[in-house]
N, C-alpha and C positions, 0 to 999 in steps of 0.2 A: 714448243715444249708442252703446250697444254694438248696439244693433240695426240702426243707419246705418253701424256699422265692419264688420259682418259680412253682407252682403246673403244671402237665401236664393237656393241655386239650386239645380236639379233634384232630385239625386241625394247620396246618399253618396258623396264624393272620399274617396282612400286617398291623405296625404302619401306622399313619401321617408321612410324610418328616418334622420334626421340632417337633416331640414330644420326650418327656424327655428318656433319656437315663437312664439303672440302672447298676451297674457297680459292680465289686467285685475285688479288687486287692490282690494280693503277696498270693493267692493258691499256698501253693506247691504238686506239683504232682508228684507222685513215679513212677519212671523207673523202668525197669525190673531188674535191679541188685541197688535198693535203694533209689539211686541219687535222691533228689525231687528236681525239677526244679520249678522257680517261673513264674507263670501264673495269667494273668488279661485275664479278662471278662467283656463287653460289651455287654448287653441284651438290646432288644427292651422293650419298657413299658408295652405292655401286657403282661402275662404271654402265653406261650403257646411255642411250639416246629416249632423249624426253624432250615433253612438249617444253618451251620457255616463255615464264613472264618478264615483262619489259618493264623498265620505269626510266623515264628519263628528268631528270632534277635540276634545279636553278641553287637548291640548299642546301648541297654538297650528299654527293653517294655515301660518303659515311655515316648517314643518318637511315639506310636501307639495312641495314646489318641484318636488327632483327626481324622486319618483313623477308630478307633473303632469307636465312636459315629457317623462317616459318614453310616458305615455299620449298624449298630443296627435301626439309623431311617430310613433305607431303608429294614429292615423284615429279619435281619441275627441278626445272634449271632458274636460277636466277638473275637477271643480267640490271646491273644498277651503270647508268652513266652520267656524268654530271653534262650540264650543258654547253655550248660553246661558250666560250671566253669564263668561264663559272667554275671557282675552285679548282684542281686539279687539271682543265682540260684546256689546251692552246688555244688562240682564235681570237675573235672581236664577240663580247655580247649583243648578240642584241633582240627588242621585247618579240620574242615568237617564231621570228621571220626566219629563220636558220632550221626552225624543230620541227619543219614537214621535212627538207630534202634530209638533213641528219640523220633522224630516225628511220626514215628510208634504207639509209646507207646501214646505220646497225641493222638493221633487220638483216641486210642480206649477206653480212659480215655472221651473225647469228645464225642464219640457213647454211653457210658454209663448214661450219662446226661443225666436225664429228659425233659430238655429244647432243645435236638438234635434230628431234625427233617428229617436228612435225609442227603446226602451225604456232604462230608469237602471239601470246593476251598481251597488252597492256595496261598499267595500271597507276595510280596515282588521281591528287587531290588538288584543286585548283590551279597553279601555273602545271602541273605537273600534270594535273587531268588535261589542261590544255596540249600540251605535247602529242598527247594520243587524239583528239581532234585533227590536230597538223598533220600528225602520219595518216592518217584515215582520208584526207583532203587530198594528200600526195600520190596516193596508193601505194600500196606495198604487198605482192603477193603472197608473201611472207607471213602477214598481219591476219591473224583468225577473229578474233574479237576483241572490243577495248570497252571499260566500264570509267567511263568519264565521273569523278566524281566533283562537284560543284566548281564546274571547268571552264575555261577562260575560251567565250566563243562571243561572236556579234559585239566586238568592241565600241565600235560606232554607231549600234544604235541604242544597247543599253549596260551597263553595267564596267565601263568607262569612260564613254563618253555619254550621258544621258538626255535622250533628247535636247543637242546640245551640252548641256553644260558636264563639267569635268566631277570626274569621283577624286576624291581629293587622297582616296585611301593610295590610291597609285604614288600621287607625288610620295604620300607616308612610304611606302613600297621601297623607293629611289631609292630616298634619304636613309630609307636602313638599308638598303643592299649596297648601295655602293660602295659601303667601306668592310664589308662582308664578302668577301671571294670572287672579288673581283680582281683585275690586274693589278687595278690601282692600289688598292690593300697588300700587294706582295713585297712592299715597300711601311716599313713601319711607323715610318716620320708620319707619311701621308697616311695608313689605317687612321692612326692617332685623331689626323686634323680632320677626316671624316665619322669617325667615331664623335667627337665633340658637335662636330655637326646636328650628327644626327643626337645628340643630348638635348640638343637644341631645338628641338621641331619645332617645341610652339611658339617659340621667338620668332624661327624662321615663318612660320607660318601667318603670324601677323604684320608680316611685310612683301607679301605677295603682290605684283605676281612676277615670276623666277625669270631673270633675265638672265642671257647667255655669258659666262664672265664672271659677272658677279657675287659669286659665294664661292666656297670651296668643291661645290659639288663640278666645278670645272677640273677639278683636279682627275675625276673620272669622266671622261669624256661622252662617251658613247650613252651613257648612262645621264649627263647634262643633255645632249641630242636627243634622245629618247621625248626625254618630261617635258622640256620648252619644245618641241615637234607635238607633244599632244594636247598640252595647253594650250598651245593655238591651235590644233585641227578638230572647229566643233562641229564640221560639217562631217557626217560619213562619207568620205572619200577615198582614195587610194592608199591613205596613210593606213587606213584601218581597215584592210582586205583580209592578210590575214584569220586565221579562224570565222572567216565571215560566211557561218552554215548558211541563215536561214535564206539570205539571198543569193548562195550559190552551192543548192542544196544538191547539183546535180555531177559537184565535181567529188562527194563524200564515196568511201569506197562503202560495197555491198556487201556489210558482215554484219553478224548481230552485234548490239548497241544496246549498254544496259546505262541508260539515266539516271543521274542519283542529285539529288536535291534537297533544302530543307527550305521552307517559308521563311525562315529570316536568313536564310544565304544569300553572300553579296550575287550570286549566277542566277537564284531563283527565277527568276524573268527568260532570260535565256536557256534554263535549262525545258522550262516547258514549251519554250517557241522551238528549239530540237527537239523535241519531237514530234509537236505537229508538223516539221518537217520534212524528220526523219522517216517515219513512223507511213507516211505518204507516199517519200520515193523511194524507200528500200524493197526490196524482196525478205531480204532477211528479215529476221527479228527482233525488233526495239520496244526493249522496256524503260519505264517509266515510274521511280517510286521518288516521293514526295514527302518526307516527314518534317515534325514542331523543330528541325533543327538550324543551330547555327553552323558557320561554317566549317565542314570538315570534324563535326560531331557528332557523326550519327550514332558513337555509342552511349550519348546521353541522355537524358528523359528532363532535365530542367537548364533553363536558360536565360541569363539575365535575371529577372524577379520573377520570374514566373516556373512553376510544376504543371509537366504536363503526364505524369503517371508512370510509373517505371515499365510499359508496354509499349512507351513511344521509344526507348533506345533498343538498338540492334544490337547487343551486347558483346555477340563475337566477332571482334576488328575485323580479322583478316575470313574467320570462317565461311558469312554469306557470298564473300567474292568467291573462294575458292570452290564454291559448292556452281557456279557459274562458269568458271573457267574447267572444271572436271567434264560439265558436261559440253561444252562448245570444242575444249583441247584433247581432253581424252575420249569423248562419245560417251561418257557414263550418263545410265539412263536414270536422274536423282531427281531431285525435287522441280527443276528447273521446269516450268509449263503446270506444275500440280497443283503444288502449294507453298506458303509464305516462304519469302519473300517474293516468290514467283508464281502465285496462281494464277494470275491474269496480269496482260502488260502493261497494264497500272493498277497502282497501289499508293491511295492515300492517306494521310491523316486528317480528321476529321476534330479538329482543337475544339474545346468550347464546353464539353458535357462535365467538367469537374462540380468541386460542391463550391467554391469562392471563398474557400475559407482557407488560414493560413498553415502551412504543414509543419511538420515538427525543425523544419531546417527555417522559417520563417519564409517561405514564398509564397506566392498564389497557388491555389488548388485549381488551373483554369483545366487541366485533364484531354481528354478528348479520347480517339482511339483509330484503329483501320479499321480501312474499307477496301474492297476488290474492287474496280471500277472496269470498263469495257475498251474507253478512251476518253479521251482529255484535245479540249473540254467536255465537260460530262452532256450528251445530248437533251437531259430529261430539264437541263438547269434552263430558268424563265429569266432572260436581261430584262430589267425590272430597273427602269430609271425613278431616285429620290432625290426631290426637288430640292434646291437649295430655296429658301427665304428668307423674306425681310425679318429682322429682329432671333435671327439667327434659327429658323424652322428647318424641318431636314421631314418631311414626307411623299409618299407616290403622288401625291395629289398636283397637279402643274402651277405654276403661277399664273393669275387670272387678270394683276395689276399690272396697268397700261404701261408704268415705270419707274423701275427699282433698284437702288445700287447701294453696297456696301464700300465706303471708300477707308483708304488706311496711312498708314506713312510706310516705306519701306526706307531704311537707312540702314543703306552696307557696311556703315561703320559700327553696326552694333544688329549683326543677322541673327536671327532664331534658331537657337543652341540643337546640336542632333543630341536624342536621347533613346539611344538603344535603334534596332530596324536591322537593315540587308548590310549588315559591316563585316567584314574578312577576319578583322581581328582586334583584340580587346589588348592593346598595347598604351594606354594612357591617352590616347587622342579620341578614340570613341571609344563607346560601349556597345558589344553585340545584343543583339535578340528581343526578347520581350521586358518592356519595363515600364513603371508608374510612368507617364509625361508630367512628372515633376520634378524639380530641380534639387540640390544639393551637395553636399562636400561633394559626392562621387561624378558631377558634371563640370570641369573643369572653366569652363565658359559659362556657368547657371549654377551658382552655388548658391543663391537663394532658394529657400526650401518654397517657393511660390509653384504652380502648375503652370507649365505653358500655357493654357488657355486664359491663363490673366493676363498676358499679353496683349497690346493693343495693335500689335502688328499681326497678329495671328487672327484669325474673322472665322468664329466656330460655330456649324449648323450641325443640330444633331434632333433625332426624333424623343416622340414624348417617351415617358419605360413602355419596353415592347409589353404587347399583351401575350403574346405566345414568341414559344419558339421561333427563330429565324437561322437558317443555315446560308450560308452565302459561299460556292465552291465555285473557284475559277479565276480566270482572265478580266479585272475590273479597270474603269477607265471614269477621269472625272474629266464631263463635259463642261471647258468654263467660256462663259463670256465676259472679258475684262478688259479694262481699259486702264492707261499709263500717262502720265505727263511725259515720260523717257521715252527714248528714243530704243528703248532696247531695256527689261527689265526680265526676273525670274517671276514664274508661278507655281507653287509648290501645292501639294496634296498631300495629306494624311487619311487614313483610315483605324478610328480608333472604337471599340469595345468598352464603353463605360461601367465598371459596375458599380452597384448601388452601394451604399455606405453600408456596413454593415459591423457586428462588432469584433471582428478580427479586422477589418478594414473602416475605421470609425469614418477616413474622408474618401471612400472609396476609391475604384483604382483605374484609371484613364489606362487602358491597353494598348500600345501600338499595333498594329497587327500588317500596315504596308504604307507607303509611302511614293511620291513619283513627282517630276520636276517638267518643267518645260521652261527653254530659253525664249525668248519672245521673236528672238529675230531667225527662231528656224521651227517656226508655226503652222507653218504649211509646207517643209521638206526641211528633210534632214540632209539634203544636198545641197542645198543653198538658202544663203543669207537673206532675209528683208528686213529691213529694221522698221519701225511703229512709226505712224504717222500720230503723235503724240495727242490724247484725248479721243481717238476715236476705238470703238466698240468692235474689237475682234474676238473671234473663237479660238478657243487653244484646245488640245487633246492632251492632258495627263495620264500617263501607262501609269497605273501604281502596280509593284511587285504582286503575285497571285496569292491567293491566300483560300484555307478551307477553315471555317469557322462558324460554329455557332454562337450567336449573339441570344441567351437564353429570357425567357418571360422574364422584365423587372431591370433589362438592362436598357440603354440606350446604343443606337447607332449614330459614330461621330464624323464628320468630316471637317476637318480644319483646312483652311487654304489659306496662305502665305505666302511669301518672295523670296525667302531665304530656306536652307537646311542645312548649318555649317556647323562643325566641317564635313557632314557627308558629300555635298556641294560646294565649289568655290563658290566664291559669293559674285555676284552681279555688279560691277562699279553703276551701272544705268547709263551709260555714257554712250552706246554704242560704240565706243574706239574697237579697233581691232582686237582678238581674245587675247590675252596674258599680254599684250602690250601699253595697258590702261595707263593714264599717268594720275589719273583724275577718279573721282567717287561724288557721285550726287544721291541727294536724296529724293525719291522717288513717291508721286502721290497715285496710288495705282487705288483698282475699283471694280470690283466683283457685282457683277449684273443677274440680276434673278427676278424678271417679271414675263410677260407674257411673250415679248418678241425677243426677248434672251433667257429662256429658262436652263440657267447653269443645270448640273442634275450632277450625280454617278451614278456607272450604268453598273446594276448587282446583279451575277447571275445567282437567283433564289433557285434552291433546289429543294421541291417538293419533301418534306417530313414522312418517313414510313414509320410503322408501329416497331 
């Protein structure tokens, strides 16, 4: 029927911007083993053959409406599919592993179309940017370019499972989708007792960790397999192959690849590790742009407590994709290669040059702006390791005493509250983006208005106020040497931007700006387990998220290092028991080493100041 409603003719027709859209919903399209998955369509008003964007969705196609009719009056076809087992489409869910061969399969179900005119963009944001990762990994002749935006790749090594330990934002993930269009939800009784469920997270959450059975999240099966399969897999293994670019960079298909990211995105870490290496083994073209955002905002300019100037949001949703996909789908010769948001294949935000004062909505003025940059990381940038020291010192200068250790308590029974950083979403269990490290009503687990660093489990090195300027753009890493009573404990890392009191800011304002973890028992591979030979002096490597930022004359640079980051982290029972099968929780006396034959440090790449 759709092929008799749309006759083929010549050429590529370009509608009007505002004429009528024609549309076809709940197609279902057969995979290669059966499955019909449910598909909508979005056609321009003429008939005639055009290029098609893709999206494919876990949050149900109904939610493409208005991205489809933005695309159709602009001369594309629209194709919205929901995913397998997910709303509308038949099948078993499950996380990712279905959305290479899938979309594969639409693609070629899409070429088949009368009304398909020539090569498929892809598009969409985090699980949904993942999808286009999958097909890209799958290949698909079909597939011209995809603009991944803060998209679900490298699971096992960061950004759910984190050197080791688990993002806990996933379990958050489950616990609302499960009862949200899935199978098990097509049944009301059960919506209902997964609904409460999920009313419940933080109940549930401080009774972790999730056994098979045991809660109602059994009632969704696939969706219980999933969480307890990744709670326990903190090794990068076969569980977490999927989307796994960076070590198998060589199976990605060769089209151009537009990177989108924000500094406090839960992807941030991975989206710059795709491209260095993308960016390496394609022919084609991959860009690379990096803004102050959270996740899936890039048309914002403030986040959390913080202003970063109304030149850090991209203000037109759908306009800068489509100015991308005109030139890769239809060959139009537009900005793409010239200028903003494409002058060069990276483009960053450079945070930090505001005035520190408070704006008329009550945030921080931290500011910053772009930059056109060559590649990433920036070659000119100097790694410039700051020494941690005794009595809490943070300078380039090394440690010269024979031997020095900061010791602390760690108790899982009461871990170090997360406040703002790389969170997916602001649903009550965290807070996204930039914010004071102090506590209150608005921290649900820290609602003393105290600063984390009064903490006594928190051990904070920070420099004397800078004398000038410091820019710090890149890939940063805290080098620690630490030591445990446990058999198995967390080390955590912050990077924070202090600024000085001031009087819009009377007790000035602790900035998180990245953060990063290590499990102790996957210290030297993320493939396999050791646990601690308990009190002796090992090296650990903490990845914290990348960041571009200046730390301006009169501020401080901070590093706090810790055992906990809950909930952006489960928390560490110290037992070494196997992962999510703990019965047990001890407390832990662990101990940060800073003298001459362990100088902890983080490695800053400084990037020289121009006029």
């Amino acid at each position: 029927l759709l092929c008799l409603a749309f006759p083929l003719i010549g050429k590529t027709q370009s509608p009007k911007p505002g004429a009528e859209v024609r549309d076809q919903k709940n197609l279902m399209v057969e995979m290669r083993d059966g499955i019909r998955l449910a598909t909508d369509l979005y056609l321009p008003a003429l008939p005639g053959k055009y290029p098609v964007i893709l999206t494919r969705t876990p949050y149900g196609k109904d939610g493409s409406k208005t991205m489809g009719e933005y695309y159709a009056r602009n001369g594309y076809v629209f194709v919205a599919q929901d995913c397998r087992g997910r709303y509308a489409s038949a099948g078993v869910w499950h996380m990712m592993t279905d959305d290479g061969r899938d979309g594969v399969d639409c693609a070629a179900w899409i070429a088949a179309q009368p009304w398909c005119g020539g090569k498929i963009g892809m598009v969409g944001t985090s699980y949904v940017g993942g999808t286009q990762h999958a097909v890209a990994m799958e290949h698909s002749p079909h597939l011209g370019t995809v603009i991944p935006v803060d998209a679900v790749s490298n699971p096992g090594i960061q950004s759910m499972r984190n050197a080791g330990a688990f993002e806990l934002r996933f379990w958050n993930w489950i616990m609302l989708n499960a009862g949200k269009g899935s199978r098990a939800s097509q049944d009301p009784g059960t919506a209902a007792v997964l609904k409460e469920m999920a009313d419940h997270r933080l109940d549930y959450l401080s009774n972790l960790p999730l056994r098979p059975g045991a809660t109602p999240l059994r009632l969704a099966p696939e969706y219980e397999d999933w969480l307890v399969g990744a709670m326990r897999h903190g090794a990068n293994d076969a569980f977490w192959t999927q989307n796994n670019i960076v070590e198998n960079v060589g199976q990605y298909q060769d089209i151009p690849v537009y990177l989108v990211g924000g500094w406090y995105d839960s992807w941030a870490g991975n989206t710059t590790a795709n491209y260095r290496a993308l960016s390496a083994a394609l022919k084609s073209d991959v860009y690379l742009i990096m803004g102050p955002w959270i996740h899936g905002q890039q048309g914002k300019s403030s986040h959390g407590q913080v202003d970063f100037g109304a030149g850090a949001a991209i203000a037109d949703e759908w306009g800068w994709r489509r100015e991308w996909y005109d030139h890769w789908l239809k060959g139009i010769d537009n900005s793409v290669g010239k200028s903003a948001p494409f002058t060069t294949k990276v483009r960053i935000f450079v945070m930090g040059t505001g005035s520190g004062k408070r704006t008329a909505e009550g945030k921080l003025d931290h500011g910053g702006a772009w930059r056109e940059e060559k590649e990433w990381p920036l070659a000119r940038a100097r790694l410039t390791p700051f020494y941690l020291h005794a009595e809490g010192g943070l300078s380039p200068e090394a440690p010269t005493v024979k031997e020095s250790q900061t010791r602390y308590t760690f108790d899982p029974h009461q871990p170090v509250p997360t406040i703002g950083g790389n969170i997916s979403t602001n649903d009550g269990l965290m807070l996204q983006g930039a914010w004071d490290q102090r506590g209150g009503d608005h921290i649900w687990n820290w609602k003393l208005p105290l600063p984390l660093s009064a903490r006594n489990d928190i051990v904070v090195f920070q420099t004397e106020p800078l004398s000038e300027d410091i820019e710090v753009t890149g890939e940063i890493e805290v080098r620690l040497w630490a030591s445990s009573s446990a058999v198995d404990t967390d080390f955590t890392a912050k990077l924070i931007d202090v600024h000085p009191a001031s009087p819009d800011f009377p007790g000035g304002f602790d900035l998180n700006l990245g953060d990063g973890i290590v499990r102790a028992r996957f210290r030297d591979s993320l493939k396999e387990e050791k646990l601690l030979d308990p009190g002796t002096v090992y090296p650990f490597t903490i990845r914290l998220y990348p960041t571009s930022n200046v730390f301006k004359k009169g501020h401080r640079l901070r590093v706090d290092i810790s055992s906990s980051n809950f909930p952006r982290f489960d928390v560490n029972p110290n037992t070494g028991e196997p992962l999510n099968e703990h019965r047990r929780r001890v407390t832990a006396e662990n101990a940060v080493w800073h003298d001459a034959t362990h100088p902890s440090h983080i490695l800053l790449p400084l990037v020289p100041r121009t006029p």
